[in-house]
N, C-alpha and C positions, 0 to 999 in steps of 0.2 A: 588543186581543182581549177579547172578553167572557170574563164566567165561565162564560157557557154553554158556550161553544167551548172554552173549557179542560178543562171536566168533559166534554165527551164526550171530546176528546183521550186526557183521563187514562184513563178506561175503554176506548176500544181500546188503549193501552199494555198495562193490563192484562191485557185479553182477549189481545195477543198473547204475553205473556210467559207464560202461564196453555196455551198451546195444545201441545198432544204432553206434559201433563205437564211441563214444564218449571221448576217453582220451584223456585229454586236453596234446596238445604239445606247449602253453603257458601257462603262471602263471599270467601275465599281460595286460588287454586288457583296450582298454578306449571307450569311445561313447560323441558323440555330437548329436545335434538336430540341423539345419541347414536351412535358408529358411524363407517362413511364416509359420506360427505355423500351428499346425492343432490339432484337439482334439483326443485323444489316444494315444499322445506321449508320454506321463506320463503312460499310461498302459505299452506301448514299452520298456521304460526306465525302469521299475520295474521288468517286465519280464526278462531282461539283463541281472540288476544286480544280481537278485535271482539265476538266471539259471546260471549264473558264478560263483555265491557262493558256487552254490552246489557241483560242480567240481572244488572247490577248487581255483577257480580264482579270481582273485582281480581285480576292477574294475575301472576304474579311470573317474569322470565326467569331460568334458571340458565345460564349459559356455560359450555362445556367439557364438559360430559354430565355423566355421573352423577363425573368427577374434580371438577368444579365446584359436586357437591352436596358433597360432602364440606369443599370448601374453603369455602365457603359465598359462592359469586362469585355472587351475588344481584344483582336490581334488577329493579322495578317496571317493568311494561311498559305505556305508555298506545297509546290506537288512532293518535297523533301518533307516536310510535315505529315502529309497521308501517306508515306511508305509505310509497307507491313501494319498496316491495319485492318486491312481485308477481311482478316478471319477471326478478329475480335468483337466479342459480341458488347453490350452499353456501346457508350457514344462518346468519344472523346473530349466532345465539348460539352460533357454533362448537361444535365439535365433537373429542372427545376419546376415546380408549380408558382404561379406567381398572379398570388390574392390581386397584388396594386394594378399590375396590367388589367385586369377587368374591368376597372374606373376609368372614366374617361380621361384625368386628369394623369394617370400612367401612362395609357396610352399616348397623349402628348408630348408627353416626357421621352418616350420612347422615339416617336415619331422626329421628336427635336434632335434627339443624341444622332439617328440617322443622317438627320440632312447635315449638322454638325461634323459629322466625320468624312461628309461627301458619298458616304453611299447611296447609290441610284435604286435600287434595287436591293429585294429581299425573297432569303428563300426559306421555307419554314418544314421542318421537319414531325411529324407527329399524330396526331388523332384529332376527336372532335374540339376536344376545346382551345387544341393547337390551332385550327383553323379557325376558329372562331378569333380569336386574337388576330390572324393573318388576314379575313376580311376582314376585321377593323380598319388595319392600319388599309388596307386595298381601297374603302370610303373613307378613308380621307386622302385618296390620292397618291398613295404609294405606291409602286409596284408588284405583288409579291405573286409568289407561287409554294401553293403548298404541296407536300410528296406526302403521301400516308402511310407511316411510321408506329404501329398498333397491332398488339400481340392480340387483341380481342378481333382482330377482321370485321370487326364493326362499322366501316363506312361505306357507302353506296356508291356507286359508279366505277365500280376497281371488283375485280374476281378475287384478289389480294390484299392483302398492307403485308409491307415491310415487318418481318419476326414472327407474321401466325405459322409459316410453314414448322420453321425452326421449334417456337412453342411445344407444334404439336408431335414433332419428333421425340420431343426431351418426356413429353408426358408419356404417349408412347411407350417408350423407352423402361420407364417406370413402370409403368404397368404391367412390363413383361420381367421386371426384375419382381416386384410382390405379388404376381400369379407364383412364384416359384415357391415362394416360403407359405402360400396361400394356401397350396397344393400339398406342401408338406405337414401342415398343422390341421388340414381340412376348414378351413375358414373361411367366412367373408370378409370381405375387403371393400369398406366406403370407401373410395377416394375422391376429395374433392380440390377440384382445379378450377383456376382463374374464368371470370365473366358471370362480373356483375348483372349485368343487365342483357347479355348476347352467350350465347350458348353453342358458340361454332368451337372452341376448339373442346369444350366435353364432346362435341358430334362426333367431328372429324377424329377426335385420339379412340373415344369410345368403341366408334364401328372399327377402324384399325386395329383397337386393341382387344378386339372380341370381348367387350362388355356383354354383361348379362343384362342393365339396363343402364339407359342414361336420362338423367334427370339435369332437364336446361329451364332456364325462364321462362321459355316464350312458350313451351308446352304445357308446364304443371303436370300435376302425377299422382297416380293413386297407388299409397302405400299398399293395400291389399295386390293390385296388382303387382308392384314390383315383390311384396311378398313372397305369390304364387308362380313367379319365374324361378325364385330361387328355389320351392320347395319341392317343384315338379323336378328340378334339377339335381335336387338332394337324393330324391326317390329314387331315380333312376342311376344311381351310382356316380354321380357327378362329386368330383374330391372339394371343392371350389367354386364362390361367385363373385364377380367384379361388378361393382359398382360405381356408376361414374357421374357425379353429381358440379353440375360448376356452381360456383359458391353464390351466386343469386337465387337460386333455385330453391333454397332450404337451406335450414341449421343442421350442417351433417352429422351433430354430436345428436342432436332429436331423431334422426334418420336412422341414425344406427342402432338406437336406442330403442324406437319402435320394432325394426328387425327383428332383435335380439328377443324382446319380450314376444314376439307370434312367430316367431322359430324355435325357439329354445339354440340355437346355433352360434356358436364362438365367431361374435361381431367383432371387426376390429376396423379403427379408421387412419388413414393416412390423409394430412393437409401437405399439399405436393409447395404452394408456397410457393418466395421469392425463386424458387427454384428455375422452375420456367421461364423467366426471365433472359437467365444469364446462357453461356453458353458459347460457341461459335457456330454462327449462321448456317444452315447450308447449301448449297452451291443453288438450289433455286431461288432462297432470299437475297444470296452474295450477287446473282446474276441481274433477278429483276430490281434489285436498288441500284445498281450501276447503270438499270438501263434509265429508270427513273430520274435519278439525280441527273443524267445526260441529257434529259430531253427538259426539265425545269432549267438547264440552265440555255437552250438554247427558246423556250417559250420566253424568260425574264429579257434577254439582250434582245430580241426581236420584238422587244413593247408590248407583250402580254399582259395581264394582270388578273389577279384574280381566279387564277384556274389551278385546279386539285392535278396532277399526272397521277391518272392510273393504270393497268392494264386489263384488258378483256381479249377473251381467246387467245392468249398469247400477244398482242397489237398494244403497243400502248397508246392511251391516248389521253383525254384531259379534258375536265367539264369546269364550268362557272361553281367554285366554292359555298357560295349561298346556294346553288341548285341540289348541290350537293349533302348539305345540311339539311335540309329540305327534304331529304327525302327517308326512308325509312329500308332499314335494312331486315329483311327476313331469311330466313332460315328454309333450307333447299326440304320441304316436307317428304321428296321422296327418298332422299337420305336417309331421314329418320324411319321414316316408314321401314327401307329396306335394315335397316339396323335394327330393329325389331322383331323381322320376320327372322335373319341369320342368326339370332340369339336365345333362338327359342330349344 
C-alpha cells in the first residue's frame, strides 16, 4: 500500500470520527447492566464497546450492577469479547440489585472504586431504579448516561426500553400455544404475566393475542363484567376465553376462582413467569439497543452527563434523567379502549 492510500485512509478516519462532534474527551469509560435482565442488553453492551473502540476508548465491564461497582468486579472489555452475543438474551455482565448502593456511604464507595481505576465516565444499563443510582453518582459529579433496559416499558420519554418488544413476543407466543389446548378442553384460561405496577405488556400481548379481556393496574376491573364477556361468548358457541391479567392487577388464583364459581366453566390458570424474561431478542430490540448504546457512548465522550437515550418515532434522542423520573408514564387509553371493542 502506498503512502498515498494510507494518508487519504488516515483522513477519512478522521473525518469520520470528527462527524456529529464526536471527539472523545475521555479515554476511559465503563458500563454495567442493572436491574432485571431484559433481552438486548447484550445487543446494548456490544454496541458500547465497539462504538468506543472506534473512538479510540477503552471500555471497562462491571458485573453484577452497581453491587459490582462497589466490589470492584472489573475487567476490560475488547470488541473480541462482544462477538456472537447479539442474539443472546440476559446480559453478560449479569445483573444484580444492590441494597448498599442506595446509601450514600455505597454510593462513595462506588464513586471512589471509579476514579481509582481511572475511569472517566459511566454508562448504566436498566430501569427506574437503575437510573436512580446513575443520577446519583451524575450529582456528585460523575459523568453517566443511562440506556433503558426494562421488559415493563415503564419509563417516560422513550416509545420503548430495551426487551418490552421481545417480552411481548414470548407472551404472545404463549398465548397462541394454550388457545390450542383451551379450544380442545373447552376452557378458560387466566394467564397472568409480568407488571407490577405498569400494564403494557398484558395491553400490547393481550390485544395481539385476541384476549377476551385484559386486566392491568392502572384500569382496575369489574369481575362481573369480565364475567359477562366470557358468558356472552359461551352462549354463542365460542369453544374458549383468554384471559390476560399482569400480576399487579390482582391475585390471579382469586380471579380464577370467582370465574369459576359465576360460570360454572372449567377455569384454568397459567403463571407465564421467569419465562418472559429470557429468550433471544428480536431484531427491533437487537436494532434499537445497538442504536442506543451507539449514541450513550458518543453523548458520555462529548461531556454529557446525565441523560436517559431513548427513542421516539423511530429518532433517538435523550432527556435529563431527573426529568425523566419525574415524570409519569400512562398507558395509550385508545389501545385499550380498541381492545375492548375487537374482543367482544
Amino acid at each position: 500500500m502506498s503512502w498515498k492510500v494510507v494518508e487519504i485512509l488516515a483522513a477519512k478516519t478522521a473525518k469520520m470520527m470528527s462527524k456529529g462532534d464526536c471527539r472523545p474527551t475521555m479515554r476511559k469509560i465503563a458500563l454495567l447492566t442493572s436491574g432485571g435482565d431484559a433481552p438486548g442488553m447484550n445487543a446494548a453492551i456490544r454496541a458500547v464497546v465497539r462504538k468506543a473502540n472506534f473512538h479510540g476508548v477503552e471500555t471497562i465491564g462491571i458485573s453484577r450492577g452497581f453491587a459490582g461497582l462497589i466490589d470492584e468486579d472489573f475487567r476490560v472489555l475488547t470488541t473480541r469479547d462482544v462477538s456472537d452475543i447479539i442474539q443472546r438474551g440476559g446480559t453478560i455482565l449479569r445483573t444484580a440489585r444492590s441494597l448498599q448502593f442506595i446509601e450514600e456511604e455505597g454510593q462513595k464507595k462506588g464513586l471512589a472504586n471509579l476514579n481509582k481505576h481511572g475511569i472517566e465516565g459511566l454508562i448504566v444499563i436498566g430501569g427506574n431504579g437503575s437510573f436512580r443510582g446513575a443520577s446519583r453518582l451524575a450529582s456528585m459529579g460523575f459523568p453517566t448516561i443511562g440506556i433503558p433496559g426494562t421488559i415493563d416499558n415503564d419509563l417516560a420519554c422513550t416509545d420503548y426500553t430495551i426487551g418490552f418488544d421481545t417480552t411481548v413476543n414470548t407472551v404472545v407466543d404463549a398465548i397462541n400455544k394454550i388457545r390450542d389446548t383451551a379450544t380442545s378442553h373447552e376452557r378458560v384460561f387466566v394467564i397472568e404475566v409480568m407488571g407490577r405496577e405498569a400494564g403494557f405488556i398484558a395491553l400490547s400481548a393481550g390485544l395481539a393475542g385476541g384476549a377476551e379481556s385484559i386486566l392491568i393496574p392502572e384500569m382496575g376491573f369489574d369481575i362481573e363484567v369480565v364475567v359477562g364477556k366470557i358468558v356472552r361468548g359461551h352462549n354463542r358457541g365460542k369453544l374458549h376465553s383468554i384471559i390476560i391479567v399482569a400480576e399487579g392487577a390482582g391475585d390471579v388464583m382469586e380471579i380464577s376462582r370467582e370465574i369459576r364459581e359465576l360460570t360454572q366453566l372449567d377455569v384454568r390458570v397459567t403463571i407465564l413467569g421467569h419465562i418472559q424474561r429470557g429468550g433471544s431478542p428480536t431484531a427491533f430490540d437487537r436494532i434499537m439497543a445497538s442504536r442506543m448504546g451507539a449514541k450513550a457512548v458518543e453523548l458520555l465522550i462529548t461531556g454529557k452527563s446525565n441523560r436517559m437515550v431513548g427513542i421516539q418515532s423511530n429518532k433517538i434522542v435523550h432527556y435529563d434523567i431527573d426529568y425523566v423520573l419525574s415524570q409519569e408514564t400512562n398507558i395509550d387509553l385508545e389501545i385499550y379502549d380498541l381492545a375492548g371493542i375487537l374482543a367482544r
